[in-house]
C-alpha positions as CSV (number, residue, x, y, z in Angstrom):
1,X,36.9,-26.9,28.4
2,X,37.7,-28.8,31.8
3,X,37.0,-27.3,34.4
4,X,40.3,-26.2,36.8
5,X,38.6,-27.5,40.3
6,X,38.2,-30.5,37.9
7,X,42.0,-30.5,37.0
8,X,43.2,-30.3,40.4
9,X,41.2,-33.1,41.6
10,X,42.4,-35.3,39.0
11,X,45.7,-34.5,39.2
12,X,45.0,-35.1,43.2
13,X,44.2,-38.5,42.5
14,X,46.3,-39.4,40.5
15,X,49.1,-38.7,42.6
16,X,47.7,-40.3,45.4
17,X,47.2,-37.1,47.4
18,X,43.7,-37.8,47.5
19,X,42.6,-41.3,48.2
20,X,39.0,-42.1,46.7
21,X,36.9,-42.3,47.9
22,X,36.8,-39.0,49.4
23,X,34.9,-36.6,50.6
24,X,33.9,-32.6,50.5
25,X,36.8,-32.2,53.6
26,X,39.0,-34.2,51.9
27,X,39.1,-32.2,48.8
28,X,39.2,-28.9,50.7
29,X,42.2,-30.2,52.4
30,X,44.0,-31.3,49.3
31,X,43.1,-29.1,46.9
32,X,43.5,-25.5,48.0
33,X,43.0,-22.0,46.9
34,X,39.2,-22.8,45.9
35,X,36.6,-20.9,47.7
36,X,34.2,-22.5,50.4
37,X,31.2,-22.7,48.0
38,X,33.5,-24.7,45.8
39,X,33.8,-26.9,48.4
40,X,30.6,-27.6,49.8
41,X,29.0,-28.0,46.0
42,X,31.5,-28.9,43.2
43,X,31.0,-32.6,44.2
44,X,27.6,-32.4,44.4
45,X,26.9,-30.4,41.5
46,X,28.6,-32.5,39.2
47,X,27.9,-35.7,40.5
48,X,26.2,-38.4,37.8
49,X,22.5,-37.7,37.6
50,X,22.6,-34.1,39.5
51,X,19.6,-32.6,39.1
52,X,20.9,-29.6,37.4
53,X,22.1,-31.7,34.5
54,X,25.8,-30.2,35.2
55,X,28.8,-32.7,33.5
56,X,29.0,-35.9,35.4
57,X,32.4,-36.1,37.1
58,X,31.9,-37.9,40.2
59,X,30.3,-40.7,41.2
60,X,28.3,-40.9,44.6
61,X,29.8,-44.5,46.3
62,X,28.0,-43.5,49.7
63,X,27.1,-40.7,51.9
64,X,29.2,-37.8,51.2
65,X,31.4,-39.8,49.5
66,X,32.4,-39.7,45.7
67,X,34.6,-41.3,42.6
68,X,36.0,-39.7,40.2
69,X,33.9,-41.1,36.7
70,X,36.6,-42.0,34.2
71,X,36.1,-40.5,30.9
72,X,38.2,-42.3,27.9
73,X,40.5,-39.0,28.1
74,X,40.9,-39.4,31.6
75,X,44.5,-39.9,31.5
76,X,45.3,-37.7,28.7
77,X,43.4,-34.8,30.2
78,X,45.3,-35.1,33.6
79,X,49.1,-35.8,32.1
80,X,48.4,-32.8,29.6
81,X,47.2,-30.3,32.6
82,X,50.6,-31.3,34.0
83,X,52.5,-30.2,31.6
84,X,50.9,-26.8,30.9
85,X,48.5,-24.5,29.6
86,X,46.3,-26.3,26.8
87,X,46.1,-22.9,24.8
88,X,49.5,-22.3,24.6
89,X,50.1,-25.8,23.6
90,X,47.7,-25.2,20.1
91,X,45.1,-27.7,21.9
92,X,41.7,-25.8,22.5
93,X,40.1,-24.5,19.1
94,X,40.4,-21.4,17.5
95,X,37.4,-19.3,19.5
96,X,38.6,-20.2,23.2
């Protein structure tokens, strides 16, 4: 399952909302409702060869700044969030 920070900071940037490269402010000020330990880590925690060996989503392009990485489902994933909830839509399996 993709994550929902995830989700919001796709369908961020896709909208243009949030310009990337960007940083941990300006996904707390684009994306809100998340708490402050969501901010400070998500980006880090899932950026490509964290140490925790959490999904790769972002890509480090300088200092405290990051990409999103573009999966092949990229823009399925982000044009399906937008249209609502994949379990109602029959598109997670059967034990989710």
């Amino acid at each position: 399952m993709v994550h929902r920070v995830y989700r919001a900071i796709v369908k961020a940037v896709r909208s243009r909302a949030l310009r990337e490269p960007f940083s941990n402010s300006d996904f707390q000020d684009v994306c809100l409702g998340f708490g402050a330990g969501t901010y400070q880590a998500f980006l880090h925690k899932h950026s490509k060869n964290n140490p925790g060996r959490n999904s790769e989503l972002f890509e480090r392009v300088g200092p405290g700044q990051f990409k999103c990485i573009r999966p092949n489902v990229f823009v399925r994933l982000s044009t399906t969030f937008d249209r609502g909830p994949l379990k109602s839509r029959g598109m997670l399996g059967h034990n989710q």
